[in-house]
C-alpha positions in Angstrom: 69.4 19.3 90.6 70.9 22.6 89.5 70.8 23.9 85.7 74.4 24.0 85.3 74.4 19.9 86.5 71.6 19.4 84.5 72.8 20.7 81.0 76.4 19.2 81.6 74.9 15.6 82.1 72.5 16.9 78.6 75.7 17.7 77.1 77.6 14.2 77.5 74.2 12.3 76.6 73.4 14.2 73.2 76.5 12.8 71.3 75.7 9.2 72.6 71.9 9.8 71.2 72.8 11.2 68.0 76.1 9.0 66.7 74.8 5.9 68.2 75.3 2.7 65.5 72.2 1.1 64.5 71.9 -2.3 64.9 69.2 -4.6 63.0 66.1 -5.5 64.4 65.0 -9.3 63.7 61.6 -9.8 63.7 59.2 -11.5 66.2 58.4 -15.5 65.1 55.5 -15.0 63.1 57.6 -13.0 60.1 59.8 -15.4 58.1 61.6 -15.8 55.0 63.1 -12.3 54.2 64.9 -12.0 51.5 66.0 -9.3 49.2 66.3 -9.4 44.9 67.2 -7.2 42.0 66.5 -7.7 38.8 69.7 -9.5 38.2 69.9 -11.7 40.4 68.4 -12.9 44.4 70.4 -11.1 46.9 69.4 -13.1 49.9 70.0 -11.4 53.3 72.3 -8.6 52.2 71.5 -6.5 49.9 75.0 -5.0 47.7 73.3 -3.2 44.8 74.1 -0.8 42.2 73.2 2.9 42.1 69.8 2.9 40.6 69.1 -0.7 40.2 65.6 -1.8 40.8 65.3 -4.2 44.2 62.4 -5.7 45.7 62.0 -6.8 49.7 59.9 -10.0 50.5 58.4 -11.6 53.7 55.8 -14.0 55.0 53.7 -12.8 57.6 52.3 -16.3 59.5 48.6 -15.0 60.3 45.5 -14.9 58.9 44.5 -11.5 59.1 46.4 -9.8 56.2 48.2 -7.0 58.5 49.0 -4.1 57.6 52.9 -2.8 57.0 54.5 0.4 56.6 58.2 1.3 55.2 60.7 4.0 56.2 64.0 4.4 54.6 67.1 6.5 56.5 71.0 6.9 55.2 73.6 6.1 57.4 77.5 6.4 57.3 80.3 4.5 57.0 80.2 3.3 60.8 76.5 2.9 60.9 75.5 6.1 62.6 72.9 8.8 60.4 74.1 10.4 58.1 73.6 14.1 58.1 71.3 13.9 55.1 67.8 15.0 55.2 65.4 12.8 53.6 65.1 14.8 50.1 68.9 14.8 49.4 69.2 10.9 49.3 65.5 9.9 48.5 63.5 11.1 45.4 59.7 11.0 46.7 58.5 10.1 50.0 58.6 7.1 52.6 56.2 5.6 55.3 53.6 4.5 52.9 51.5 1.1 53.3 53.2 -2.0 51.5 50.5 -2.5 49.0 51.6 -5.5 46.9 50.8 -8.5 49.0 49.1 -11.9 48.4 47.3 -14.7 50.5 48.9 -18.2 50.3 47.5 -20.9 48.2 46.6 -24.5 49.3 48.9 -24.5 51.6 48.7 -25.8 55.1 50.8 -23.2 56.7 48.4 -19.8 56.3 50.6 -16.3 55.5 50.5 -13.7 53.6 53.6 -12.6 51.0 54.2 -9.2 51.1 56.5 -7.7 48.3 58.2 -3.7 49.1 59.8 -2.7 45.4 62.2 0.3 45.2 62.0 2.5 43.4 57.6 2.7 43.2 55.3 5.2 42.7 55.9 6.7 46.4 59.7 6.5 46.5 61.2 7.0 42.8 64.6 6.2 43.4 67.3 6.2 46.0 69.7 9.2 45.2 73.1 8.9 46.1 74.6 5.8 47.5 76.3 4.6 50.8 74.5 2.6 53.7 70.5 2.3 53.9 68.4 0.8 56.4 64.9 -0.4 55.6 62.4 -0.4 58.8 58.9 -2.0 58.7 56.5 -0.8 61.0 52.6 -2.0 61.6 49.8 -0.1 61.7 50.7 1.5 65.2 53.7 2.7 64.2 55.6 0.2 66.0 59.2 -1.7 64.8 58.3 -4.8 63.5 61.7 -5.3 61.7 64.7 -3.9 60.0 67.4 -4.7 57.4 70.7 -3.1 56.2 71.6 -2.6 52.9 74.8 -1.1 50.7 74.5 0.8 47.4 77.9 1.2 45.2 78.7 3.7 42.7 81.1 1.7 40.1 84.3 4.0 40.3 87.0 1.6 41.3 87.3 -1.9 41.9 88.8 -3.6 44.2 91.5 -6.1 43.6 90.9 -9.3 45.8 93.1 -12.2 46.3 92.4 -15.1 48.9 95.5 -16.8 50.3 96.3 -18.8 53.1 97.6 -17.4 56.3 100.5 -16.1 56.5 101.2 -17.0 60.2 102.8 -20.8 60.3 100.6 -21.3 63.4 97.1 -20.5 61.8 98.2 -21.8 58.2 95.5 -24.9 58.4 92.8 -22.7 60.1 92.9 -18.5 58.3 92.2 -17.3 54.7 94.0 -14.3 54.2 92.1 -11.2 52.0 94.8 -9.5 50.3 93.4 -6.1 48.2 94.4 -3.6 45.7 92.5 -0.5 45.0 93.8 1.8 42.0 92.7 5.2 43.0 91.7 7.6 39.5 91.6 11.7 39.6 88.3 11.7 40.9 89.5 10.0 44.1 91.4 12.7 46.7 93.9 11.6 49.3 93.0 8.5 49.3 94.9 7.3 52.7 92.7 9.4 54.7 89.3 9.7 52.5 89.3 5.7 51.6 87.4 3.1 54.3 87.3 -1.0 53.3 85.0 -3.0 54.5 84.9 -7.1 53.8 82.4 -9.6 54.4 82.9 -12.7 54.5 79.8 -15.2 53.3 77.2 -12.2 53.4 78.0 -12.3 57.2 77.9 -8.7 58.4 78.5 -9.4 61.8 81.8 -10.8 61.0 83.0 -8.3 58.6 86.4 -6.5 59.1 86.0 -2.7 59.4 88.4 0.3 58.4 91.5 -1.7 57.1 93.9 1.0 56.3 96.2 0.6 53.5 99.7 -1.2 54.5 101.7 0.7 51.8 101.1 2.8 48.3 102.8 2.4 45.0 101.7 5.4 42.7 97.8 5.6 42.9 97.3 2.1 44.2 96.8 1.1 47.9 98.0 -2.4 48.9 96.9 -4.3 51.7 98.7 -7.4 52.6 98.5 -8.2 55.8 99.1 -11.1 58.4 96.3 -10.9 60.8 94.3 -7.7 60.2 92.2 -9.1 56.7 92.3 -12.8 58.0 89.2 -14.7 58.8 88.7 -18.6 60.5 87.9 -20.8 56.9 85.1 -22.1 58.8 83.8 -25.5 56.6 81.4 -26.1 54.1 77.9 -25.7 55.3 75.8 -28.3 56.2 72.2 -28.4 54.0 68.8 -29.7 53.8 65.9 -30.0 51.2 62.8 -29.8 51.6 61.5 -28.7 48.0 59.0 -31.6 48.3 57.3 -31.8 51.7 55.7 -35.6 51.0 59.4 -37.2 50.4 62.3 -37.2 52.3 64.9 -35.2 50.4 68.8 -34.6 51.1 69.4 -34.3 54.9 65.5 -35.1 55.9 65.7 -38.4 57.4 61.9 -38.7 57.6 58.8 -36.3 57.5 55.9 -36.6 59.7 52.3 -34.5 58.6 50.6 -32.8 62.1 49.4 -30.1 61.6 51.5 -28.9 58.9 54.2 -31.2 57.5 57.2 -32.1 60.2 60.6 -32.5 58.5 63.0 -34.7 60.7 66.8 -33.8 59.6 69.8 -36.8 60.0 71.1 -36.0 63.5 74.6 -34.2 62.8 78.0 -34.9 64.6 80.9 -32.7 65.4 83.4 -31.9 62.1 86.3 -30.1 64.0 88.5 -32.8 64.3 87.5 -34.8 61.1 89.9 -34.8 57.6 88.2 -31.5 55.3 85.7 -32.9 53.1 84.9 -30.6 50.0 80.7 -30.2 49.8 79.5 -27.7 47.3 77.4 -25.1 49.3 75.7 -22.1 48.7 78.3 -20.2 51.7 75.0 -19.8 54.4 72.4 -18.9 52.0 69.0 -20.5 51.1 66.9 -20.9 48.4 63.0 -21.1 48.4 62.2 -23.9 46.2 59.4 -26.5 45.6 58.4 -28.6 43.0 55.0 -28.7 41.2 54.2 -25.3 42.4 53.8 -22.5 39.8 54.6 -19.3 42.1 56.3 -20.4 45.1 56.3 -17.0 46.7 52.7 -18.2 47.6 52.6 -21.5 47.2 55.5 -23.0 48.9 54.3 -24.5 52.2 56.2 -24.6 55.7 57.5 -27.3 57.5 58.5 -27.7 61.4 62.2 -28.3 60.5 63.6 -30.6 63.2 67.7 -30.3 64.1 69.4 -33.0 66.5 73.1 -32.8 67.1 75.4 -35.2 68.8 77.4 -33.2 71.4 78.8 -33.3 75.1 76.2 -31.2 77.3 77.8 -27.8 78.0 77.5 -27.1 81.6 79.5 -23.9 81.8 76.8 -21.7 80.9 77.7 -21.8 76.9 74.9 -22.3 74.4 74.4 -24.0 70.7 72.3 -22.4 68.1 71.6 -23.4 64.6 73.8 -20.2 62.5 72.8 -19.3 59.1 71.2 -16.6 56.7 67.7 -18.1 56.9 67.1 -15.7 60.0 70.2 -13.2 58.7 72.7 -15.1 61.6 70.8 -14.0 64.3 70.9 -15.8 67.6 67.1 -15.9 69.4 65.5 -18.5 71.7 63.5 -20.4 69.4 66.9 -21.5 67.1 69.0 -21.9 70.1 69.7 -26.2 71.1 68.5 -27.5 74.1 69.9 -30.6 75.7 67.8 -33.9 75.8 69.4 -35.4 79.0 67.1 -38.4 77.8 68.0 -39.0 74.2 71.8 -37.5 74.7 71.0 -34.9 71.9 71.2 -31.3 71.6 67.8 -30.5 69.6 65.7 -27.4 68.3 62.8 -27.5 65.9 61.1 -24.2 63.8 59.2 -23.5 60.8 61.2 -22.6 57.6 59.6 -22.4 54.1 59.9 -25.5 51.3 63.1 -24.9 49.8 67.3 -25.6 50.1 68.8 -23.9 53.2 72.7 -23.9 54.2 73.7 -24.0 58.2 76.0 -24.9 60.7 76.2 -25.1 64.5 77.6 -22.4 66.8 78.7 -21.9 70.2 77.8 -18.5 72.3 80.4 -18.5 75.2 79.3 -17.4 78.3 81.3 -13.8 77.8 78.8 -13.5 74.8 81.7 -14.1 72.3 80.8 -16.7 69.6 82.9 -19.8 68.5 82.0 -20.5 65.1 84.6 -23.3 64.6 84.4 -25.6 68.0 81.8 -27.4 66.3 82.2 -27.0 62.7 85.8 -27.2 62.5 87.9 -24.4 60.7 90.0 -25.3 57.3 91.7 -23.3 55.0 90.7 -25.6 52.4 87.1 -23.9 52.5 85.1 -22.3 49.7 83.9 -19.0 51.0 82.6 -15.9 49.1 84.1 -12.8 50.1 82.7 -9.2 49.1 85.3 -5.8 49.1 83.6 -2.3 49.6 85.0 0.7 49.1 83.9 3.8 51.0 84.7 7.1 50.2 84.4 10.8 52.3 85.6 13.4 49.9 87.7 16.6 52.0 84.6 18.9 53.0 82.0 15.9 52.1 79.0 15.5 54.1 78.6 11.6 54.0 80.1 8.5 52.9 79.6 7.4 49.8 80.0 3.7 48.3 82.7 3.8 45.4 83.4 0.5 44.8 82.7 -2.7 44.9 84.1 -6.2 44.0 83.6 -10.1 45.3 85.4 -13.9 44.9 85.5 -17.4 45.8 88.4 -18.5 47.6 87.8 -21.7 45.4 91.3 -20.6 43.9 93.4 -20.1 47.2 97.5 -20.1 46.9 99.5 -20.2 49.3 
């Protein structure tokens, strides 16, 4: 291979190694139950917080052994590729220390060990300027156990939302429509070209609509009212279980079974697609750990085998079922997956989750790798759904994107 061949095929492979978007890492089976919290309020999966507000990350680590765990923190732009940042200009203190604050279960029959990450601490005094972060945990040999996204907002503007039904007669029973406003102040320059949206629809990343841009102007606002471009499927209400007392059935547990740690056998669950909307207060995907007559449940609550049946023709096209929800931050692996029980004519999956109240639905992975969220579940427009706005912002000359705004709602009130 000559030199000149050699540093042309370098030169084409750099910019794919340097912009490339990060992506998540879920973690292997025996980490479980991550969740994120401020001091307001429990964040869940996704993390929206405000510049300078104290947060804490929290996991289960399903072994005896009390590993250790290690944390680094890198900034990333708008589209999820690093920032050019080094590490002193958006982190005050140093990274990639030991997670020290962790505890050992108590008199429970599931073993782990809660480990607890709080930002800012003594290591890592505060996050500087905000935009996208990604949290990585590592073990002891340096290896990627997992890693989460998060967004921190500076409160300059905020977004107008409205939720309406589609505007499209032939998607008017399935879409909800995000219709924004953003009133632009001095501090903000040319917005058409300097402003990026992002919105997420039920903490969903995965679904969220990128880099809307502005459909018209009056004076310093930017509208956006579109047709297709902010619409999402209304999904329906999320289906939910309880299992907040592991010796008693509770909603959605048919029956419960103790093995070797308690079994918790959920009603088997039909198709909803082509049944009349039913409103169902959820919590939009999220879960809750809960459980009565413990103190602390961080260390108390046990974890039971959750057991999932669903009614449902085989699929024989090479399209798959999984259980979808933030309990494992939407992620779609072998063990949540649905396998077919030619025997009992049920699709059925089983896993541990912790004692508490957890929100999900049933998903269809297409052979293409495209997923259907709606064959099964059915999509309505009469659905209550949380959306969140984000406002990104790249002043002229600026050297990464910033998080100006921020702004979420119900679609509880949707007009036509």
């Amino acid at each position: 291979m000559t030199f000149k061949y050699f540093f042309s095929i370098l030169a084409y492979l750099v910019p794919v190694l340097l912009f490339a978007q990060v992506e998540e890492v879920n973690p292997p089976d025996y980490i479980k139950s991550i969740t994120f919290k401020s001091t307001s309020s429990a964040l869940g999966e996704l993390p929206i917080l405000k510049l300078g507000e104290t947060f804490y990350l929290e996991f289960d680590a399903l072994v005896s052994n009390e590993p250790d765990f290690y944390y680094k923190i890198e900034h990333y732009d708008y589209d999820w590729t690093e920032s050019v940042l080094v590490k002193p200009e958006f982190l005050l203190g140093v990274d990639n220390f030991r997670i020290q604050d962790y505890r050992n279960s108590f008199n429970t029959y599931q073993l782990y060990s809660h480990y607890r990450l709080s930002i800012p601490n003594q290591q890592t005094k505060a996050l500087k300027v905000s935009g996208n972060y990604l949290i990585s945990i590592f073990d002891r040999d340096d290896n990627l156990v997992f890693s989460r996204k998060l967004m921190i907002y500076e409160d300059l503007v905020k977004p107008g939302i409205i939720i309406k039904r589609s505007r499209d007669i032939s998607t008017i029973e399935n879409l909800q429509t995000v219709d924004m406003e953003i009133t632009t102040g001095p501090q903000i320059n040319n917005p058409l070209q300097t402003i990026k949206t992002l919105i997420i629809q039920n903490r969903n990343l995965n679904t969220a609509i990128k880099n809307t841009k502005p459909q018209y102007t009056i004076g310093n606002k930017l509208i956006y009212r579109y047709v297709s471009e902010t619409a999402f499927p209304g999904g329906n209400e999320y289906l939910f279980f309880e299992t907040k007392d592991v010796r008693a059935a509770a909603m959605g547990v048919q029956f419960i079974d103790l093995k070797d740690i308690y079994h918790s056998y959920l009603f088997t669950n039909v198709p909803r697609a082509e049944l009349p909307y039913t409103f169902n207060p959820d919590i939009n995907g999220q879960f809750k750990i809960t459980a009565i007559d413990r103190e602390d449940v961080t260390v108390e609550a046990d974890y039971t085998q959750v057991h999932f049946t669903l009614k449902y023709p085989e699929l024989t096209n090479g399209e798959r079922i999984f259980v979808y929800g933030n309990y494992n931050n939407y992620a779609l692996e072998d063990y949540n997956e649905l396998l077919y029980n030619l025997e009992r004519g049920l699709y059925e999956t089983d896993f541990k989750l912790k004692q508490g109240f957890y929100n999900y639905k049933y998903v269809i992975l297409k052979a293409d790798g495209k997923l259907d969220e709606g064959r099964i579940s059915g999509n309505f427009w009469q659905t209550e759904n949380n959306y969140k706005v984000l406002v990104y912002y790249r002043d002229l000359g600026a050297r990464y994107d910033r998080i100006v705004g921020f702004n979420e709602v119900s679609s509880t009130n949707i007009t036509n």
